[in-house]
C-alpha positions in Angstrom: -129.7 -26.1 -66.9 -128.3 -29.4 -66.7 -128.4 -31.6 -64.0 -124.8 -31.1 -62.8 -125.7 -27.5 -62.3 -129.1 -28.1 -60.6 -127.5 -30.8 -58.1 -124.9 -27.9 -57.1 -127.7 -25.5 -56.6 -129.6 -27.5 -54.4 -126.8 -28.5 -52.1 -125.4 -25.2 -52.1 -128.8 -24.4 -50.3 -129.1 -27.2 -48.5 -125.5 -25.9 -46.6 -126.5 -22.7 -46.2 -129.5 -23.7 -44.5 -127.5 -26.4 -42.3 -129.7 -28.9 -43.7 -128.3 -32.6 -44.1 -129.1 -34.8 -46.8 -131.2 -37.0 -44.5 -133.4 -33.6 -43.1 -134.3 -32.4 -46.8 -134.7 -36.2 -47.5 -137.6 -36.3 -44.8 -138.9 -32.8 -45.5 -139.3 -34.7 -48.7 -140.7 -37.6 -48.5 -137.5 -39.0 -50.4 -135.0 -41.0 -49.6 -131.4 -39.5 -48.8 -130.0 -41.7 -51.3 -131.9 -39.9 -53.9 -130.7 -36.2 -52.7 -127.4 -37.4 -52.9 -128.0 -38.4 -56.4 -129.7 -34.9 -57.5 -126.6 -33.4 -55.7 -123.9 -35.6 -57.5 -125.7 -34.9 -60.9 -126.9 -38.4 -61.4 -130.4 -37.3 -62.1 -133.1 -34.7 -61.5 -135.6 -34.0 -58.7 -139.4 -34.6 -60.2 -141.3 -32.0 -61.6 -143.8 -32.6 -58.9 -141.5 -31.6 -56.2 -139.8 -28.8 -57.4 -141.9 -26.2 -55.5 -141.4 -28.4 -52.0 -137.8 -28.2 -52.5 -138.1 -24.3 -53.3 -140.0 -24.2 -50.3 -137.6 -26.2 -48.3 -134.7 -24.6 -48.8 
């Protein structure tokens, strides 16, 4: 999957769960800035927070 796809996944749920960039930010202990990146497919969440974000959304 490349990161193009995985940004669109993750705000696709995001939406769905009326979340904004700045609540799954917090939920993450990220900043928005970097959610916005995943979700504009300038990079990839860390491996270490994949199951938070899972669990998140």
């Amino acid at each position: 999957m490349n990161q193009y796809v995985t940004g669109a996944i993750i705000k696709k749920l995001r939406e769905e769960k009326k979340m904004t960039q700045l609540e799954l930010a917090g939920k993450l202990c990220v900043s928005e800035k970097t959610v916005s990146k995943w979700e504009n497919g300038k990079g990839y969440p860390d491996i270490a927070i994949l199951e938070d974000i899972a669990s998140s959304l």
